[in-house]
C-alpha positions in Angstrom: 6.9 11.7 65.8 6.2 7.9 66.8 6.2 5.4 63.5 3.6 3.5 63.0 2.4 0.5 61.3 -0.7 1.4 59.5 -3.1 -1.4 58.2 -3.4 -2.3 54.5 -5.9 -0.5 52.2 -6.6 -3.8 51.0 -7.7 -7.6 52.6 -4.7 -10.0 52.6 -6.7 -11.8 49.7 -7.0 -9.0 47.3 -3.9 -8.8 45.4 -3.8 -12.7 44.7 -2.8 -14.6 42.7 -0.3 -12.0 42.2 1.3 -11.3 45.6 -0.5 -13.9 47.9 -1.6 -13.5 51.6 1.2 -15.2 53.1 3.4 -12.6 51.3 1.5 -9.8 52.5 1.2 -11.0 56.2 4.9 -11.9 56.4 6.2 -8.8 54.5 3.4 -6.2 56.7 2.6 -7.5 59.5 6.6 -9.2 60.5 9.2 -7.3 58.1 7.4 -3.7 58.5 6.7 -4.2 62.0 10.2 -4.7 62.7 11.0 -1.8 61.4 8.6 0.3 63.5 9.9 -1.6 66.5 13.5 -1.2 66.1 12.9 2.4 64.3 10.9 3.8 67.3 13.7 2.2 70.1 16.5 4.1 67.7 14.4 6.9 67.0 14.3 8.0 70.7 17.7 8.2 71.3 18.4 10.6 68.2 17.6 13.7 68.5 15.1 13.9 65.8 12.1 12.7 67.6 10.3 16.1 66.4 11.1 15.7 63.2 9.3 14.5 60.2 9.7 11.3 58.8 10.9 13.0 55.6 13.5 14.8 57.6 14.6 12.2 59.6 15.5 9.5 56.6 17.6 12.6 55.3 19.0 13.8 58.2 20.3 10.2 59.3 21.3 9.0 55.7 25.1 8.6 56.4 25.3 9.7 60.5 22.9 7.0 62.0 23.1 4.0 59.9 20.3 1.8 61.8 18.0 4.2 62.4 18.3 5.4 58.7 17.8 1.8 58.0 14.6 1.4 59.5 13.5 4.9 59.1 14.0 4.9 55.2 12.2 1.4 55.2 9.0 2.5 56.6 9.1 5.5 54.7 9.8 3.2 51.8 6.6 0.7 52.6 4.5 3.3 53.8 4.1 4.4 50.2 5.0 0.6 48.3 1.5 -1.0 49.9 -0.4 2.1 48.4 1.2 1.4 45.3 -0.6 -1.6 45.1 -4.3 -2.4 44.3 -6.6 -5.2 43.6 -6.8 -5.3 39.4 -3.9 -2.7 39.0 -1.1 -2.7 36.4 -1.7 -2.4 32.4 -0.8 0.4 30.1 -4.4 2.2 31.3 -2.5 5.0 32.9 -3.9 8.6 33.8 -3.9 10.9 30.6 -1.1 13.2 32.6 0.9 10.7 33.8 0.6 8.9 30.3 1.8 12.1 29.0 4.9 12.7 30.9 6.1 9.1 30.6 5.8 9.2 26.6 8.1 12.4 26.9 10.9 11.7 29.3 10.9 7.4 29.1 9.7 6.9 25.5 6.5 5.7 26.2 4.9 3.4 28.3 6.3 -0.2 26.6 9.5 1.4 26.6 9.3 2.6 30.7 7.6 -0.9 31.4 10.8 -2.9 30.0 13.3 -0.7 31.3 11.7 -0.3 34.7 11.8 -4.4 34.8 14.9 -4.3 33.6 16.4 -1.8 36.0 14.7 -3.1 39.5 16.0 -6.7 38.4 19.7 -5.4 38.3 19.4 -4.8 41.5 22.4 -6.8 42.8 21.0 -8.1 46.1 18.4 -6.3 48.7 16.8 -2.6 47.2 14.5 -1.1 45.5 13.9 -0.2 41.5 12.2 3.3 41.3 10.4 5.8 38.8 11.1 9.2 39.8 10.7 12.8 40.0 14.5 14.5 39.2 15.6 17.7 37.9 11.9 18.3 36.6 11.7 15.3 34.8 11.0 11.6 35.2 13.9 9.1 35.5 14.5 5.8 36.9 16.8 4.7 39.5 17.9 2.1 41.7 18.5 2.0 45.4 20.9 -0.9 47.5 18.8 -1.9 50.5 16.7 0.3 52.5 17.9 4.1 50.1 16.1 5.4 49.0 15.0 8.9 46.3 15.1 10.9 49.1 18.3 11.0 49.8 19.5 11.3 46.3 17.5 14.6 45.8 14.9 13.1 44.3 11.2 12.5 44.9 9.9 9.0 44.5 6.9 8.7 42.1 6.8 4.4 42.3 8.9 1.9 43.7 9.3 -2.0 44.0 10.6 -3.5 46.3 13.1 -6.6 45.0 13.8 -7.7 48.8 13.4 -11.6 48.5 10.6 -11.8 51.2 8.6 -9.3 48.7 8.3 -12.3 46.3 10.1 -15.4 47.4 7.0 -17.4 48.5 5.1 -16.8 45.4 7.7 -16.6 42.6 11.2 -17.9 44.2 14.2 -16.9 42.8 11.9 -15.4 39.4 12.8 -11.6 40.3 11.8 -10.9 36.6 8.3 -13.0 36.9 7.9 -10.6 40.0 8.0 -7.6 38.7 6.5 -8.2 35.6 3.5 -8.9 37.6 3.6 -6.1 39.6 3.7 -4.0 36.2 1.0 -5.5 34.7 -1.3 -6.8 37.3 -0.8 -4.7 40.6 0.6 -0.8 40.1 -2.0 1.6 41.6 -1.7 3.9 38.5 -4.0 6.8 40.4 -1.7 6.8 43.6 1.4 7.3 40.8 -0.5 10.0 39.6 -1.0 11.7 43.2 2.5 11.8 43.8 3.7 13.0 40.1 1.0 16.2 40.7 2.7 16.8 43.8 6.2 16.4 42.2 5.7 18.2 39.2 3.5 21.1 41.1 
């Protein structure tokens, strides 16, 4: 396989005032890109050209650091810009998904805290993540580019707390951040897509 940069599902306006343009052209169209670029120029020289994307995050988690790197990062923002959506967020969550949260988080206040809470413990670069483990939902937390995958799990909605994710419109504010992701930007039906898939 080639990666490839694939265009938003949404104008560059559409998520504002909550993650601006400028966030999403740096963050898309400069930080993903460069990890097309550089994944593609590693990729090649692998050995795992044939392989899925899935596959190849796993297979070079811990033999092929940079291509890992970059593989695990486009894997992680080819789902986090479908996670997002113009008037998304709230506690208006699909009567399954609703369901499942209630009985493995404690309900959806509960999740929303600790899901803030948890993705703004992130010391440094990662990723804060609800997920499908062991047949159940749990949360987790990933340093830099990990992510679910390779922790035999099966991501069902992740956030990214890079700094150029939120750094022109909140600053140093992680919490501010993610609060407005939870409230104001989670595409609930995409969550719901991949919790079907995960829970079979």
């Amino acid at each position: 396989m080639t990666f490839e940069l694939p265009p938003l599902p949404y104008d560059y306006d559409a998520l504002a005032p909550y993650m601006s343009r400028e966030t999403l052209e740096y963050h898309h169209d400069k930080h993903h890109q460069a990890y097309v670029t550089n994944g593609n120029k590693l990729l090649a020289e692998s050995g795992l050209k044939g392989k899925s994307l899935e596959e190849i995050v796993k297979k070079s988690f811990g033999a092929n650091q940079g291509l890992f790197n970059n593989a695990a990062q486009h894997y992680n923002h080819l789902h986090f810009w479908k996670w997002l959506k113009k008037g998304g967020g709230g506690k208006k969550l699909p009567a399954a998904l609703e369901k499942a949260i209630q009985a493995d988080l404690g309900g959806y206040d509960k999740f929303r805290t600790d899901f803030i809470n948890n993705a703004a413990a992130q010391f440094g670069s990662g990723w804060g993540w609800l997920v499908w483990h062991k047949g159940r939902l749990a949360l987790m937390k990933t340093l830099n580019g990990e992510n679910p995958l390779v922790h035999d799990a099966l991501p069902l909605l992740g956030v990214d707390v890079w700094e150029h994710s939120y750094y022109i419109d909140y600053r140093n504010a992680r919490p501010k951040y993610l609060e407005s992701f939870m409230d104001h930007l989670v595409n609930w039906d995409y969550v719901l897509e991949l919790y079907e898939k995960a829970a079979g």
